[in-house]
TITIPA-157254 format. One record per residue (C-alpha): residue in three letters; x, y, z. Coordinates in steps of 0.5 Angstrom, whole numbers, padded with zeros to 4 digits, always signed. Layout:
N
ALAXYZ
...
This chain:
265
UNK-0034+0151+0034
UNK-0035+0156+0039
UNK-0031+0162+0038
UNK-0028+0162+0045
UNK-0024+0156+0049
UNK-0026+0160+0055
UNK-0028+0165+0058
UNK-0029+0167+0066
UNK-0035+0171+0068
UNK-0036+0176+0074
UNK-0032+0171+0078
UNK-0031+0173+0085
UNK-0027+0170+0091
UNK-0026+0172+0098
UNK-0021+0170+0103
UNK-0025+0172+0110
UNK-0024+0181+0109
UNK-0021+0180+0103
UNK-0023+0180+0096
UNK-0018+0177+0092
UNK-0022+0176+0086
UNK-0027+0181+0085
UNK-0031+0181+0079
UNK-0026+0178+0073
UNK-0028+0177+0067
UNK-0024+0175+0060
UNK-0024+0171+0055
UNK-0020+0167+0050
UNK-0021+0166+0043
UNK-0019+0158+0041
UNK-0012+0158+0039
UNK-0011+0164+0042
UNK-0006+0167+0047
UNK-0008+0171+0053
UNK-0004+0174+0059
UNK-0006+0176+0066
UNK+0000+0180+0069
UNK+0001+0184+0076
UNK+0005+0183+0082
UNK+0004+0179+0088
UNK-0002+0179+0090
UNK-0006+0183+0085
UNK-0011+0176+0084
UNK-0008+0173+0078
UNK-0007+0166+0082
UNK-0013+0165+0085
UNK-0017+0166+0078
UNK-0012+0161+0075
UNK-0014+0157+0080
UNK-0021+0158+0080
UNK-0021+0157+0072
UNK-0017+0150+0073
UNK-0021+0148+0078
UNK-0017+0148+0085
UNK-0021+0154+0088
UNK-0028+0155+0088
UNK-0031+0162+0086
UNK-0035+0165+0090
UNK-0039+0167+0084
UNK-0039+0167+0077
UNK-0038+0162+0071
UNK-0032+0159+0067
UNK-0034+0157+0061
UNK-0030+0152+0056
UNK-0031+0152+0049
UNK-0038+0155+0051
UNK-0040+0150+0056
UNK-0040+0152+0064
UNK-0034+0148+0067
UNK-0038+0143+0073
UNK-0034+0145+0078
UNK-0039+0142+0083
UNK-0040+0135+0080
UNK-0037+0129+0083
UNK-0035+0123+0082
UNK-0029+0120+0078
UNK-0031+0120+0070
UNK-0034+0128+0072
UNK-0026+0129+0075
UNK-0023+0127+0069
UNK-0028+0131+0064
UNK-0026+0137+0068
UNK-0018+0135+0067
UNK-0019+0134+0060
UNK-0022+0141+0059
UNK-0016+0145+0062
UNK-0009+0144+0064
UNK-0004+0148+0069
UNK+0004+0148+0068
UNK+0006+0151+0075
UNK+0013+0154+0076
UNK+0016+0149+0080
UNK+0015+0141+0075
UNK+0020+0138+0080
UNK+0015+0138+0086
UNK+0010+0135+0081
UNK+0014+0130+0079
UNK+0015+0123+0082
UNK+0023+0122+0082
UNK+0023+0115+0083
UNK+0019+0115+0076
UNK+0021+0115+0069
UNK+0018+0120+0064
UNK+0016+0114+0061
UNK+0012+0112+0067
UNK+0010+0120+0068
UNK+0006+0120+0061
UNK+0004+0113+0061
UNK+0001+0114+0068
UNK-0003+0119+0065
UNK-0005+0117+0058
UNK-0007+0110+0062
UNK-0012+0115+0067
UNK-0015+0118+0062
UNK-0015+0114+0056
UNK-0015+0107+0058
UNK-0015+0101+0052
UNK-0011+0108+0047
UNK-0004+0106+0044
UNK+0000+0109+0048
UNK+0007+0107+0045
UNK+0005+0111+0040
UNK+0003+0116+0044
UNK+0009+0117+0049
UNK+0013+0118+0042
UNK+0009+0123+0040
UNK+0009+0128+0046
UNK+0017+0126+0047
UNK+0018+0130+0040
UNK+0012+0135+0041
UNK+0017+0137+0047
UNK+0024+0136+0043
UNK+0025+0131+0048
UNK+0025+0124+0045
UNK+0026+0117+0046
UNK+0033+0118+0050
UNK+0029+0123+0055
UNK+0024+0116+0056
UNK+0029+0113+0061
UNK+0031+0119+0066
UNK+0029+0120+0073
UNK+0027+0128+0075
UNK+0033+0129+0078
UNK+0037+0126+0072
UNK+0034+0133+0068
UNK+0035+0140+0068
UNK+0030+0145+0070
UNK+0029+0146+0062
UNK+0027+0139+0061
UNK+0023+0138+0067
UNK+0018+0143+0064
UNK+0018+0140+0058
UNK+0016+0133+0061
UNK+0011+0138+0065
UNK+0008+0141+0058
UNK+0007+0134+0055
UNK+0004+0131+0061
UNK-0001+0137+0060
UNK-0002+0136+0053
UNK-0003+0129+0053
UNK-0010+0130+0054
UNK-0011+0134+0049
UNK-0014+0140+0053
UNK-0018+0146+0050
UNK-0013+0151+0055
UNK-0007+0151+0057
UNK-0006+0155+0064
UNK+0002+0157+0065
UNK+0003+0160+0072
UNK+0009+0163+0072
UNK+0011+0157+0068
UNK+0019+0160+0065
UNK+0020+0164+0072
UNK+0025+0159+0075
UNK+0028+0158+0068
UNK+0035+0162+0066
UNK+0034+0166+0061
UNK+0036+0163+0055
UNK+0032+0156+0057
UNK+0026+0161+0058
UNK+0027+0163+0050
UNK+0027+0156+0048
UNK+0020+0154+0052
UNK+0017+0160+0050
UNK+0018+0158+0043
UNK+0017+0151+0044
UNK+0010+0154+0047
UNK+0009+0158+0042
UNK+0011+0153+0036
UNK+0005+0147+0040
UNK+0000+0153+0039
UNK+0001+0154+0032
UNK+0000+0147+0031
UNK-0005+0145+0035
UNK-0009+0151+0036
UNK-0009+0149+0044
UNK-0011+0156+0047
UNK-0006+0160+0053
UNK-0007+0163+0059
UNK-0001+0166+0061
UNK-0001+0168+0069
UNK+0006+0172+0070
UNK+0009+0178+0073
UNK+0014+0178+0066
UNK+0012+0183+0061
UNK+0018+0181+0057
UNK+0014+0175+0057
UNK+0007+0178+0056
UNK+0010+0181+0050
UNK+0013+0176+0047
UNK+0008+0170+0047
UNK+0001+0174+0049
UNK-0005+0176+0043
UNK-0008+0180+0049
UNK-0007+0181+0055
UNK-0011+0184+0063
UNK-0008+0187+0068
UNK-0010+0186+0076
UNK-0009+0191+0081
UNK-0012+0189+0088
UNK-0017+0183+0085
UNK-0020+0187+0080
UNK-0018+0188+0073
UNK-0016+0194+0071
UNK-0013+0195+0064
UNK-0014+0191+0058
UNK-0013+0190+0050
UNK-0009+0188+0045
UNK-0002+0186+0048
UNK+0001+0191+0043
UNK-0004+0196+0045
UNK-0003+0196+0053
UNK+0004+0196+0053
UNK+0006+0201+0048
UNK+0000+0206+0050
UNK-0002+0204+0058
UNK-0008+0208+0060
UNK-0007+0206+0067
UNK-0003+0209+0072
UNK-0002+0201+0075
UNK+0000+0199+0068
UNK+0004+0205+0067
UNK+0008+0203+0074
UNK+0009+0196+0072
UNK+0013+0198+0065
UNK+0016+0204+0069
UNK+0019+0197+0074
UNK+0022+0194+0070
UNK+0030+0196+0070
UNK+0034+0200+0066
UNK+0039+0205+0065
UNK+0037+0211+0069
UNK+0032+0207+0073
UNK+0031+0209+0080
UNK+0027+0204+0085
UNK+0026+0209+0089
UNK+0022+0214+0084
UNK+0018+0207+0083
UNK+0016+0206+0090
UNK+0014+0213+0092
UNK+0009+0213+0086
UNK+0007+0206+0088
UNK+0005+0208+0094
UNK+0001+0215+0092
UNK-0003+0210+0087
């Protein structure tokens, strides 16, 4: 088995005069988990999107498994492959989810798609208790559910294709704090069961030192600072990390120290 899910290579993406990625590069042990924290704009969105596919790099290699991704080839058996491969959670579930269909329908749908002729009932059942959902969740429309339950149908129809990496983008942002705790051990009991591999695309550090193995820091497109997540945010030697973890609010915290030291960065 190769030793990395994936990994990204020198990726590179311009928007007219703007480099929003510029020469981005990580990997991903299998089974391991990997943050990419900074603030709006820093890059950390386009390269998720380049990764899963939803944006083309202008440059560069992602590779799953130790295979580059074929994000040029076409037609519908190549599309489902790269499905397979790498799979995104966004912030929001419920405007991805149809609400005239029945989590059931969501799951089937997908398990129909891409594994047609498989043992769905058996299937659907499965990916319920893998979320803590259960059968009595299969009926329920998205609006019948809560933002917490709508994520977790979100992360089951994820990994009903049984992809080697999950992409979550700020994927517990719009929860409360105590449903974000349940997801993210939720998360963190599937990856230890299945050895699926995480990135993790959040502006939280709270979030990054819970559920992270290790982490990058984007700052303009570019990576800035990277290692062990315990390592970084405990012994940042970037003044951007250092900014970041001086941001977060607490007792004595003054905004307005953190923005005259953001602006003389």
């Amino acid at each position: 088995m190769p030793e990395y899910a994936l990994e990204a290579v020198g990726l590179q993406r311009t928007f007219g005069s703007v480099r929003a990625v510029d020469d981005v590069s990580f990997a991903l042990p299998e089974g391991g988990s990997l943050g990419i924290v900074g603030e709006s704009g820093s890059g950390k969105t386009t390269t998720a999107r380049i990764v899963v596919g939803l944006e083309q790099a202008d440059d560069g290699d992602v590779l799953v498994r130790g295979r580059a991704r074929d994000v040029r080839g076409r037609g519908r058996a190549r599309r489902l492959a790269r499905a397979r491969q790498v799979q995104m959670v966004f912030q929001d579930p419920y405007l991805s989810l149809d609400p005239r269909t029945s989590v059931e329908q969501v799951l089937r749908e997908t398990l129909r798609l891409h594994f047609p002729g498989a043992d769905h009932d058996r299937r659907v059942r499965e990916l319920l208790d893998q979320v803590g959902l259960g059968s009595r969740a299969a009926d329920a429309r998205p609006r019948q559910l809560s933002g917490g339950q709508r994520q977790r149908v979100a992360i089951a129809r994820a990994l009903a294709v049984k992809p080697a990496v999950l992409v979550l983008d700020e994927a517990v942002a719009a929860l409360d704090v105590s449903v974000q705790a349940q997801i993210l051990n939720l998360l963190a009991d599937i990856r230890a069961e299945t050895r699926i591999g995480y990135l993790f695309i959040t502006h939280d550090l709270g979030v990054v030192r819970c559920v992270t193995d290790d982490v990058i820091v984007m700052r303009q497109g570019r990576v800035v600072e990277a290692g062990p997540t315990a390592e970084v945010l405990a012994t940042p030697q970037h003044p951007y990390t250092r900014l970041l973890l001086e941001s977060v609010p607490r007792p004595g915290w003054d905004p307005e120290a953190i923005a005259a030291a953001r602006r003389a960065l």
